[in-house]
N, C-alpha and C positions, 0 to 999 in steps of 0.2 A: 348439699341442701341442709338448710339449717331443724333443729328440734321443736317437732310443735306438741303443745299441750293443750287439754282441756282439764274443766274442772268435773267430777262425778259428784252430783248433789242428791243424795238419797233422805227425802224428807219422812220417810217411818222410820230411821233408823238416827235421823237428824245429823248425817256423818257427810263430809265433805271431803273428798279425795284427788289428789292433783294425778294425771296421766299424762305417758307420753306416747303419744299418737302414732302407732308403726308407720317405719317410712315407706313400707308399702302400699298404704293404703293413702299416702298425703301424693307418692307416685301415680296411683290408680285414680283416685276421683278427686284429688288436688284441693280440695277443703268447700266451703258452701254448700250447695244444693245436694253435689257428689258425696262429699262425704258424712252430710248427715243422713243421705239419703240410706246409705252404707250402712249406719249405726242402727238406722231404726228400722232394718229390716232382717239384721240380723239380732237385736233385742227385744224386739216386739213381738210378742206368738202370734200365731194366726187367731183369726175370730175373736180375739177378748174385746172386753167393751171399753170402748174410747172413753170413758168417762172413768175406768175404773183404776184403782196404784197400779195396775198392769202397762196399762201405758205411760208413755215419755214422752215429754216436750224436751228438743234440740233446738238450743240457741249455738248459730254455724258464723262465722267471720270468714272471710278468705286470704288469701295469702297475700293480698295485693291493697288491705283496707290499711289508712293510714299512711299508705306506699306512691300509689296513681293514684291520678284526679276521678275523680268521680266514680272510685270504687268503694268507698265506705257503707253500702248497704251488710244487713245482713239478714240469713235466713232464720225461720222457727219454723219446725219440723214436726209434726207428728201425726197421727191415725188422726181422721179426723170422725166427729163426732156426730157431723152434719151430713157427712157423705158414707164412713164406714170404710171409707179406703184412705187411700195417702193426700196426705196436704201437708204442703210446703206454704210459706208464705214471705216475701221480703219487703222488708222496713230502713229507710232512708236515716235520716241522722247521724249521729255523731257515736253508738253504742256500741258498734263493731272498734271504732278507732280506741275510746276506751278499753273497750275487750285486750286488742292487741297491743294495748300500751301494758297492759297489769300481766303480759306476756301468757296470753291463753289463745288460743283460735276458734273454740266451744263451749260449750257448757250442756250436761245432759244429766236432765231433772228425772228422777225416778220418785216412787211409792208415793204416799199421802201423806202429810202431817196431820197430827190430830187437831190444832189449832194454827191460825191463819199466819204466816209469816214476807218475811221479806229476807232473800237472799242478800245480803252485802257484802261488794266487792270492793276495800279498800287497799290502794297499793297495789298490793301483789298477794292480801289475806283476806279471805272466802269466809261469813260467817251468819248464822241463822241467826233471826232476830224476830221475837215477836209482834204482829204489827195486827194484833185484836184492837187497837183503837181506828184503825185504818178500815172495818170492815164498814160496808156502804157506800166509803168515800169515792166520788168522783177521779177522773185520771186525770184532772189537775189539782185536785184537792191532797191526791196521793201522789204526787209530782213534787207539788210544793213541801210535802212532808220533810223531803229531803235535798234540802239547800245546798248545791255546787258538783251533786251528784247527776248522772247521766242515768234517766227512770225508765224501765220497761216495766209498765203495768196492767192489771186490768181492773176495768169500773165494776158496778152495780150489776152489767150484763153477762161479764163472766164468773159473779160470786154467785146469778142466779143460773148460771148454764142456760144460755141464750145457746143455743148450737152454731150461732155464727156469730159471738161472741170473738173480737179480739185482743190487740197486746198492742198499747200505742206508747211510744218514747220519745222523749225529748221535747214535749209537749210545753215547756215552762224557760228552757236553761237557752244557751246560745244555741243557735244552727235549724236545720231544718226538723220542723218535728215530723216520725214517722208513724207508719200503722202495719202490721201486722195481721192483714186483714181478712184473709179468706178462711174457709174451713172448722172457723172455729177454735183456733189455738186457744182462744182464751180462755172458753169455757174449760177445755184440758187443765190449766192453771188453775181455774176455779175450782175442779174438784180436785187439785192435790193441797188447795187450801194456801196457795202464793199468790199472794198480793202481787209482789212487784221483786226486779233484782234493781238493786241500785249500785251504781259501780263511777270511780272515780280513780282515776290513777296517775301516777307524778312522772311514771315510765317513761321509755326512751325508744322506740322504735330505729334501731340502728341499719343504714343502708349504704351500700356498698358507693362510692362515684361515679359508676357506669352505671347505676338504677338513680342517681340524682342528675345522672342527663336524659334520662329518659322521664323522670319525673316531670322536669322543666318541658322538654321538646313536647308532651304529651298535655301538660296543661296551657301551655301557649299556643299549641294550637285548636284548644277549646275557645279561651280567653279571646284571641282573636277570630272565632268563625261567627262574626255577626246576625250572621244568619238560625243560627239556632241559637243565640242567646236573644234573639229578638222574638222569636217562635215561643219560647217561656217565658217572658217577661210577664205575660198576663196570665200565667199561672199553665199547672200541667197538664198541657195538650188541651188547655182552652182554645185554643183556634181551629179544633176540631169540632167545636160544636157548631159553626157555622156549616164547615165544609162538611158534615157530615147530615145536616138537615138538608143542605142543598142536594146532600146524592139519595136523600132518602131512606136513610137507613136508622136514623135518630129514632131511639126507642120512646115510642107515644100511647098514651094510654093501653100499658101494659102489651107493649109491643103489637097492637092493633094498624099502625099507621107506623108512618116511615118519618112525617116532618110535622113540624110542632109548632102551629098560628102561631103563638105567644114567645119563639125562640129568641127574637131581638130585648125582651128582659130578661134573662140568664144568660146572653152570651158573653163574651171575652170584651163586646165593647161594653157590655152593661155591669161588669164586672171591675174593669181599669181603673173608672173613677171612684173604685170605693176602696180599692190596697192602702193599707195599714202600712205593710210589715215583710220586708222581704227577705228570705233568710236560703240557706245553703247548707248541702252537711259540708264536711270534713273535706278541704283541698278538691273545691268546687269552683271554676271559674263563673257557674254559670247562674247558678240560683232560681231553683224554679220553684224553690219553697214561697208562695204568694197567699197573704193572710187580709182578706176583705173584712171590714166594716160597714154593714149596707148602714144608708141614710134616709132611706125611706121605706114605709108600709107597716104593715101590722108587727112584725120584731126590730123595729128600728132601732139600731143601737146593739145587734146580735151581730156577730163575728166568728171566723172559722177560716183554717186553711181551703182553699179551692183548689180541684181540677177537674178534669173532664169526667171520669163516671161517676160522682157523686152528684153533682149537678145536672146530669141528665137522665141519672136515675133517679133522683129524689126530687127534679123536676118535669123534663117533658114526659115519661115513665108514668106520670101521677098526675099526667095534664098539670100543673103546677107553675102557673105563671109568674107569681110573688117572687121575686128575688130574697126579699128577708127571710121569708117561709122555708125557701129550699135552704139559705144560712142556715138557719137557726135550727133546719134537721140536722145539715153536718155539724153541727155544733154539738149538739143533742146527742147522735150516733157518737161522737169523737168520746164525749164525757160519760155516758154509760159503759163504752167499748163496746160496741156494736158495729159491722162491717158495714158500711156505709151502701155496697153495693148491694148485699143481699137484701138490707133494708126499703130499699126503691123497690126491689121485686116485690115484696113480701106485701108492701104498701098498694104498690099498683092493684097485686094479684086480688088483696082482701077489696079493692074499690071495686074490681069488678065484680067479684062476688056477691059483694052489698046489691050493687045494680044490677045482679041480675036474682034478686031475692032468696039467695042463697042460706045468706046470714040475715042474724037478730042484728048485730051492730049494724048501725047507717054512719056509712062514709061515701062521696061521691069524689070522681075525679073531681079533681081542683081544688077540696075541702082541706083547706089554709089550718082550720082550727083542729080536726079531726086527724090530719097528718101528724100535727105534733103529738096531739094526746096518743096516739097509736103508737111512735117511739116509745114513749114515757111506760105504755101497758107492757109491751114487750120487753123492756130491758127490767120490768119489776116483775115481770110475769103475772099482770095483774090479767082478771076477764078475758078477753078474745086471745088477748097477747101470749098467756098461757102456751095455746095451742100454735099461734105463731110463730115465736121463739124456736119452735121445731125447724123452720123451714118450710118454705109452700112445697112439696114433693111431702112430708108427712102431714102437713096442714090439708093438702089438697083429698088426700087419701081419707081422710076424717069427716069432714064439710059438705060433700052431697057428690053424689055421682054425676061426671061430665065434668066440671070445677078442674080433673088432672088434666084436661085438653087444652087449660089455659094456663097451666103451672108451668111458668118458665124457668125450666131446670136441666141441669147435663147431669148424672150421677147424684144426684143431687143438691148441687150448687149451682144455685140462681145465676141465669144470665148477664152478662158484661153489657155495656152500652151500645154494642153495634150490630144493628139487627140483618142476620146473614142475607134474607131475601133480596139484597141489596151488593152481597158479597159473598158469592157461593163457597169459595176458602173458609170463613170464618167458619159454617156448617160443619165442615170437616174439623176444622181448628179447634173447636169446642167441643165436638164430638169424642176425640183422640186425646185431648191434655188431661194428664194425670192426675190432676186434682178435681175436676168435672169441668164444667163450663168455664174458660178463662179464656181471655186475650194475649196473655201474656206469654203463655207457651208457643205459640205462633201468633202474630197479627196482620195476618194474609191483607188486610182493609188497609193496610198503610202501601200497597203495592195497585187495589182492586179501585180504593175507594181517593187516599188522600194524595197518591204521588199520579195515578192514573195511566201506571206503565202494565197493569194487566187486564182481560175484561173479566169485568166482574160477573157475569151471566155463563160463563165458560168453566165446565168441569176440567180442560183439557191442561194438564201440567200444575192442575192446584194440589193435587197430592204428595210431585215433588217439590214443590212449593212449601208446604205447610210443614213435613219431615224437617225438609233444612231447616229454617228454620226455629222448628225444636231441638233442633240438634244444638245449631249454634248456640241458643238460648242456655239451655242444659248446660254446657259448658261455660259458656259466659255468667252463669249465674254461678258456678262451681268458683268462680274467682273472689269475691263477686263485681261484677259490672253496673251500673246503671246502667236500664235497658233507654233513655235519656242520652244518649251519647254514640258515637257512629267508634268503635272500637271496631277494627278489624279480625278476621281471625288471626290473619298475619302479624299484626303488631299484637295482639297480647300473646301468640305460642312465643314473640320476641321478648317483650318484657316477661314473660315465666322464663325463657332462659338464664334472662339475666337473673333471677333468683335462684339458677342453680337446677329449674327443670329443665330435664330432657324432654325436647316436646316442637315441632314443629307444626305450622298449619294443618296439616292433614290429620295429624295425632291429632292436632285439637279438636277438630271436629269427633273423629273415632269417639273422643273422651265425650261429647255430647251425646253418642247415641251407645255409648254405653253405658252414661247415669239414664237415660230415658228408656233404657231395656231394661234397668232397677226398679226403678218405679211400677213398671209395666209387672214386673214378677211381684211386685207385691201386691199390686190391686190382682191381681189371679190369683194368689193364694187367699186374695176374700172375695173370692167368686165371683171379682166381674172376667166379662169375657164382651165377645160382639156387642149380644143384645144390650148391653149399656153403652157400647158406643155409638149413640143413638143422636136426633134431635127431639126438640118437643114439637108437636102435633101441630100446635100454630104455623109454625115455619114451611108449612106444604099447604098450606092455607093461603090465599092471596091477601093481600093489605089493603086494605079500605079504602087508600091512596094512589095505590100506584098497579094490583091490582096483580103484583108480581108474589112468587111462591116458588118452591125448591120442589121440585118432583120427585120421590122418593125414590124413581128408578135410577137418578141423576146422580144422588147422594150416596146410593149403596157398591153405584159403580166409580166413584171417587174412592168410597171408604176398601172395597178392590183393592182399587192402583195401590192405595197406602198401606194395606197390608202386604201387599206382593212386594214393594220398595223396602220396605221393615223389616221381613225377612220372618212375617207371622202367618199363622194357619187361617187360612182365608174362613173358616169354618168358625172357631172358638175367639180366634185373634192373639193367642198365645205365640210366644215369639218360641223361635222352632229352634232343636237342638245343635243346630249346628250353625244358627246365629250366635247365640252365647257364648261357643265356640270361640267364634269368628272376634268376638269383643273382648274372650277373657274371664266371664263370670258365667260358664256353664254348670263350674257347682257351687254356686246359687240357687240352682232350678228348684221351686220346688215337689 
């Protein structure tokens, strides 16, 4: 197995130092997810404040970006700001391949600079640069700053510590642009005073003949599966927006309702006739980067990458029929760096609010003019926005008593697009993922809702359901994989051999639920336990629609099975000493 390295970038001491990565630890959690998860729980103290030089933001690549088709994601790591515990977050494009061409697999940012900088990463030489004329500028305005370079930045949202502020790349140059979107990475960045890392490099990614047939065998058979390049053609997991109104689960004025009168303007066919611009990251047959131009309504002439949770949070979420209007949020959300999804909640949440005379601000569902200006308050932190910026879980807390009964949050991270009452797994799913509310650690609804091989009103087997996986994911994102792509376990512990890991299927999984017993050990050393593995209060509420709700006796006995499967204390939900054992990281405990 060959030597990997990251770069150590400590911005109070402005010193930049190259590492080589034990091959212990490249053995144990194999790079992405795993091994930044690794770093930042053994560099991080318990309880300091995510905003403070205490904590670090991990930019992670894996072993495999560069190498396979459709692994050039990578992750950003750190305490997040908006939740208080751990958040990981992955971004598409071209900035991992970069990374692993200037021969690094990391990057891990520590202390604060006293004035605003930019990381640059030329060749194979790492170097602080001051970028005080860059401060306010947009993430394409600081994109374009730096011409042939590969940009991970943040806007106006993370210099104002937005708490679900992000880190978007690739936003200007070739290939797919990404986001870095959950948690709040960016405001992290914002307060260590980085702009942006810019990185470009002439390197050479050298691979063995028997990983350049697996190269070929593994992209030809993307390239040729019709069917999932036809699935993305109108952007990602647009064709859920249909299928997922018709099951009722389509989040509608602030998760009140299941399906959304007005879904045939925002959906995938009202979307087709307006692509621009189709783009892909790195040794991608498929391309599900899709960048729309609407042509009609009040932002005509506004543009933005599309896919499925920005458009049905920033539209059906917000009653929001306009096509342009939901643009020209993501547009909006893209260039201040703001998380596109927490932004739908945060927007719904404040409209109900307004409507039910909570708040001084007036906003109603559907309000085309007041949605924008609401982005705009929030990433400047102007009036209401201020308090927004926080997140609806400390917005909610502030604003009037009853207002947390509509806060759709897990941990404190505003709900994903697909509303559980419709998909009892996802309840759980959202419940249990380590960074709070996410789809992406399990998506129990692609089994409940879109492929329709499980029922979706049935507790029975969703909790071995939703473990897997997160197991798999864990793993699969430790490489990293696009979760875009049908990669077996079998075929990547195959291609990891071929790189020299010892590791077949079984291991691979093991390696999935042993990065997600990491995680777990870190949000318990910042006091979460059960009681936040919670839903929100809505969710055991019936839908206006359909009329359907999660029974909390239903939920508690899922979340049961899932701790009993896990091998955690049915009581606290700490994973028990002779799980850790069982994985290899029992002293980690803490």
């Amino acid at each position: 197995m060959q030597d990997y390295k990251l770069f150590r970038v400590n911005l109070s001491e402005g010193s930049i130092k190259e590492e080589i990565i034990p091959s212990q630890l490249i053995s144990k959690y194999i790079g992405g997810k795993g091994l930044a998860a690794y770093y930042l729980y053994k560099e991080v103290k318990a309880k300091i404040d995510p905003l403070s030089p205490d904590n670090k933001v991990i930019f992670m690549a894996g072993p495999l970006a560069g190498i396979m088709p459709c692994c050039t994601h990578h992750v950003v790591t750190t305490k997040s700001p908006l939740t208080g515990g751990y958040a990981d977050s992955f971004a598409g494009g071209n900035f991992s391949y970069e990374l692993r061409k200037a021969g690094f697999l990391g990057i891990i940012i520590e202390g604060k600079s006293p004035n605003l900088v930019t990381l640059k990463i030329e060749g194979r030489k790492a170097t602080l640069e001051d970028a005080s004329h860059l401060k306010g500028k947009t993430i394409t305005e600081t994109d374009k700053y730096y011409p042939g370079f590969n940009v991970a930045s943040i806007g106006p949202g993370g210099e104002n510590l937005v708490k679900y502020a992000c880190i978007l790349n690739n936003v200007t140059g070739a290939g797919r642009p990404g986001a870095a979107g959950r948690g709040g990475a960016g405001a992290v960045m914002g307060s260590k005073n980085l702009k942006a890392i810019a990185i470009k490099s002439d390197g050479k990614i050298e691979i063995s003949e028997k990983v350049k047939e697996l190269q070929k065998r593994h992209f030809k058979r993307f390239a040729d599966d019709k069917d999932l390049r036809e699935f993305y053609s109108g952007g990602l997991f647009t064709p859920n927006i249909d299928i997922c109104n018709t099951a009722n689960v389509i989040p509608t004025r602030n998760f009140t309702s299941g399906s959304f009168e007005k879904v045939k303007n925002i959906n995938e066919d009202a979307l087709r006739p307006n692509i621009i611009k189709k783009s892909a990251c790195h040794l991608c047959p498929i391309g599900c980067g899709n960048t729309v131009k609407v042509n009609r309504g009040p932002f005509k002439g506004t543009e933005a990458p599309v896919s499925y949770e920005p458009t049905v949070l920033l539209g059906a979420n917000c009653a929001q029929g306009d096509l342009s209007t939901v643009v020209e949020s993501i547009r909006l959300c893209n260039e201040y760096g703001i998380d596109v999804m927490s932004m739908g909640d945060v927007i719904a949440f404040t409209m109900e609010c307004s409507e039910k005379g909570l708040i001084d601000y007036k906003i109603h569902f559907g309000d085309a003019e007041k949605q924008i200006e609401l982005i705009k308050m929030v990433g400047n932190r102007e009036g209401i926005g201020n308090l927004l910026a926080e997140g609806v879980k400390v917005a909610s807390e502030k604003i009037a008593k009853g207002s947390e009964d509509f806060a759709l949050h897990v941990k404190g991270l505003e709900i994903p697009g697909y509303d559980p009452r419709g998909s009892r797994a996802m309840a759980l799913a959202y419940a249990t993922a380590d960074r709070g509310a996410c789809h992406q650690r399990a998506w129990p609804a692609g089994a409940e809702v879109v492929d329709k091989t499980a029922d979706p009103f049935t507790t029975t087997g969703k909790a071995e359901l939703v473990k897997q996986l997160q197991d798999y994911n864990a793993a699969a994102w430790s490489l990293i994989t696009c979760d875009c792509v049908p990669y077996s376990a079998e075929w990547l512990a195959e291609v990891l051999s071929s790189l020299g890991f010892s590791i077949n299927e079984k291991e691979f999984m093991t390696l999935g639920e042993r990065v997600y017993n990491l995680t777990r050990l870190f949000n318990v050393r910042e006091d979460f336990s059960r009681k936040d593995d919670s839903m929100p209060k809505r969710f055991t509420e019936p839908m206006k629609d359909t009329g359907w709700k999660i029974p909390i006796n239903d939920f508690e006995r899922m979340l049961d099975e899932y701790y009993e499967l896990r091998g955690w204390d049915k009581k606290t939900g700490i994973p028990k000493p002779e799980k850790l054992r069982e994985l290899g990281i029992d002293e980690l405990a803490p």
